[in-house]
C-alpha positions as CSV (number, residue, x, y, z in Angstrom):
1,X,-48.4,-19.3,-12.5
2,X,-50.4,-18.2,-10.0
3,X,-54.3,-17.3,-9.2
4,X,-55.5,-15.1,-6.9
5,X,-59.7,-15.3,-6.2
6,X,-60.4,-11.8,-4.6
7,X,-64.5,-11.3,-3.9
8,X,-64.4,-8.6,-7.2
9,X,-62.2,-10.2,-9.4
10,X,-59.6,-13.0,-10.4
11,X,-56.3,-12.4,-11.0
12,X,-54.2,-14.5,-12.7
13,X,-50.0,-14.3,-13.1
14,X,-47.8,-15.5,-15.0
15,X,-43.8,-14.7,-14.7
16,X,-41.9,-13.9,-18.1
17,X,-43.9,-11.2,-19.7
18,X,-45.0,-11.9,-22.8
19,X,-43.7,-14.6,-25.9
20,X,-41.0,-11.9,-27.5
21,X,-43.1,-10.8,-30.7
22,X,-46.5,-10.6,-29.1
23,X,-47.8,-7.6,-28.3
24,X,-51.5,-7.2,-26.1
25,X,-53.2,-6.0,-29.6
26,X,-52.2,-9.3,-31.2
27,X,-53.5,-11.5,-27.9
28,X,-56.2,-13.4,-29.4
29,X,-55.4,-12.9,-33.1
30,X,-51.5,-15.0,-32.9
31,X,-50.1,-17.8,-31.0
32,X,-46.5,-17.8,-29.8
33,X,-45.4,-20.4,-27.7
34,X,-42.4,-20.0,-25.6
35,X,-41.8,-23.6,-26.1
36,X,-42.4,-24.8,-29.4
37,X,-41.4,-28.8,-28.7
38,X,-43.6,-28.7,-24.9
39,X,-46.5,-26.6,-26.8
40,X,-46.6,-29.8,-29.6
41,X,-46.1,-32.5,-27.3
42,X,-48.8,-31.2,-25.5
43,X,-51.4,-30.7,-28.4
44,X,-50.2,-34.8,-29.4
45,X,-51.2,-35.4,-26.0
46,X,-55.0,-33.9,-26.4
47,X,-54.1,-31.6,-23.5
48,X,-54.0,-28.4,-25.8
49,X,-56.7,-28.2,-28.2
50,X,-55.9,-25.5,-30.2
51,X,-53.0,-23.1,-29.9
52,X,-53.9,-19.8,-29.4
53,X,-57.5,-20.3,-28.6
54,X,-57.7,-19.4,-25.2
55,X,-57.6,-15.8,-24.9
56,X,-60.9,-15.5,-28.0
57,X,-62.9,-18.4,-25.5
58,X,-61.9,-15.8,-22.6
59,X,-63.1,-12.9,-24.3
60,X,-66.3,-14.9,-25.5
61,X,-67.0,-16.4,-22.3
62,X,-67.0,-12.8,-20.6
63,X,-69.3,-11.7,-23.2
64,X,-71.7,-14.0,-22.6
65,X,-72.0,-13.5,-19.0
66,X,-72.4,-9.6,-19.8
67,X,-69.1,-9.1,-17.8
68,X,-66.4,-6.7,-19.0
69,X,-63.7,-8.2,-21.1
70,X,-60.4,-10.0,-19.6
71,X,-58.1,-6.8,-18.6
72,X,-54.3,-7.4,-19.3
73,X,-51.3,-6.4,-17.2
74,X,-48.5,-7.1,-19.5
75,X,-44.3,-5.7,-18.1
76,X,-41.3,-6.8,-19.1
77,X,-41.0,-9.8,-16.4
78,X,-44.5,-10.7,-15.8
79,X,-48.0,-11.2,-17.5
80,X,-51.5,-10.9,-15.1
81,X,-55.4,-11.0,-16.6
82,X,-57.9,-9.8,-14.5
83,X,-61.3,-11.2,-14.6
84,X,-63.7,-8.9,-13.1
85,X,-67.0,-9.8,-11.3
86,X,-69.2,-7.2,-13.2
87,X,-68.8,-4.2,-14.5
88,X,-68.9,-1.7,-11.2
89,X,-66.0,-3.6,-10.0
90,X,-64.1,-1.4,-12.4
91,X,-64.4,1.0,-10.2
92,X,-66.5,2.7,-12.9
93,X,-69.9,5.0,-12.7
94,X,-73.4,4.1,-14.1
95,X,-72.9,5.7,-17.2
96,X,-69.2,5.1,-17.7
97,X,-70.2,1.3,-17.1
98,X,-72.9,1.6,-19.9
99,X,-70.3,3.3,-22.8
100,X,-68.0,0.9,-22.1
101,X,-70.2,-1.8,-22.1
102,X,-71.8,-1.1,-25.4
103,X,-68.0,0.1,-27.0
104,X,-66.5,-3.3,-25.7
105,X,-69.7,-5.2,-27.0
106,X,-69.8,-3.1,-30.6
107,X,-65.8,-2.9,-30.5
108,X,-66.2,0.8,-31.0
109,X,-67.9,4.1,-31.7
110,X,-67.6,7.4,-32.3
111,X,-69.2,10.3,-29.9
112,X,-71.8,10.7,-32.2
113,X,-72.9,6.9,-31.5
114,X,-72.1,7.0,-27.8
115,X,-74.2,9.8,-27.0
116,X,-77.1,8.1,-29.5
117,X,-76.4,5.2,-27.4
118,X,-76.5,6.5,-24.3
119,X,-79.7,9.2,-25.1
120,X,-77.1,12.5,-24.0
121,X,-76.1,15.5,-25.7
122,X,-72.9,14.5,-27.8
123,X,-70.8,17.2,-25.5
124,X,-71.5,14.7,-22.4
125,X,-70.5,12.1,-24.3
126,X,-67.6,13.8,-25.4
127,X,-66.9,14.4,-21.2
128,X,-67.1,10.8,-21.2
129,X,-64.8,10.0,-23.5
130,X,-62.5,12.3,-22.1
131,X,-62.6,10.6,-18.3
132,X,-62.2,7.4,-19.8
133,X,-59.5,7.6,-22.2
134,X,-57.3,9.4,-19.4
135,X,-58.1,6.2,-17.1
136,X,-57.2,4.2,-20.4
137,X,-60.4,2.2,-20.4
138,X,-60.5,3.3,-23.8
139,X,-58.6,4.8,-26.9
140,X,-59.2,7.3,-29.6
141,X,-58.5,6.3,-33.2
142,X,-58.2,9.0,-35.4
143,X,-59.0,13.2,-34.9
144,X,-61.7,15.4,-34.7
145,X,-65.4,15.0,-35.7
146,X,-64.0,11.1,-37.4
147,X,-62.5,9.9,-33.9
148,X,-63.8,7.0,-33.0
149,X,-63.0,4.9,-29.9
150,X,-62.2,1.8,-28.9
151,X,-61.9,-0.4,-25.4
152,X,-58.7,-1.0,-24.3
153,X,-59.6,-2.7,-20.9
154,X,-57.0,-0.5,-19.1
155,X,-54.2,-2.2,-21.4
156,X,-52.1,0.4,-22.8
């Protein structure tokens, strides 16, 4: 593993991809250790309290300091989160930073929401939408006037 403290962010890397069977949507939600006898003789040990638990305390924690969610980096050989220092260090404007902050927060929306949210027409927010799903901040679910959206934390 290793960690990399940069003055916007921490990055942290682990070799091996992910557990075969996880996917990033199920981070959070499953546990699959890559060693089930290490991963019990650890949790006998009281070094692991709960399997699974870390990525929900991660999210939780981030939430609580009003910073953006964990961002995850998964390939076939290696697994990095990034943990960033606030919001702008996303790289982000004003206004992107405040729709993805309240769709991260609200774990969604549709346009019509957004731009209720945000006090714009529901075009703008729709020009929104549009930069930030082709950065893959976020994703659509669903067509047309229904859409709604969702963040993805650059994870797709």
């Amino acid at each position: 593993m290793f960690v990399r403290v940069h003055p916007d962010r921490v990055e942290i890397a682990n070799p091996g991809g992910l557990a075969p069977g996880l996917t990033v949507k199920d981070l959070g939600t499953r546990a699959v250790p890559r060693n089930r006898l290490i991963a019990d003789l650890f949790y006998r040990m009281g070094y692991v309290e709960r399997l699974g638990s870390g990525i929900h305390r991660m999210r939780q924690s981030m939430a609580q300091a009003q910073l953006p969610p964990p961002v995850f980096h998964p390939t076939e050989d290696a697994f990095r989160i990034t943990l960033y220092a606030s919001w702008q260090a996303l790289g982000l404007s004003p206004q992107e930073v405040k729709a993805c902050r309240w769709l991260s927060s609200h774990g969604g929306g549709t346009a019509a929401d957004l731009a209720s949210h945000l006090k714009v027409s529901r075009d703008t927010a729709l020009r929104l939408i549009t930069r930030l799903v082709t950065r893959g901040w976020i994703e659509p679910t669903g067509k047309g006037r229904a859409a709604a959206y969702a963040w993805t934390g650059g994870s797709r």
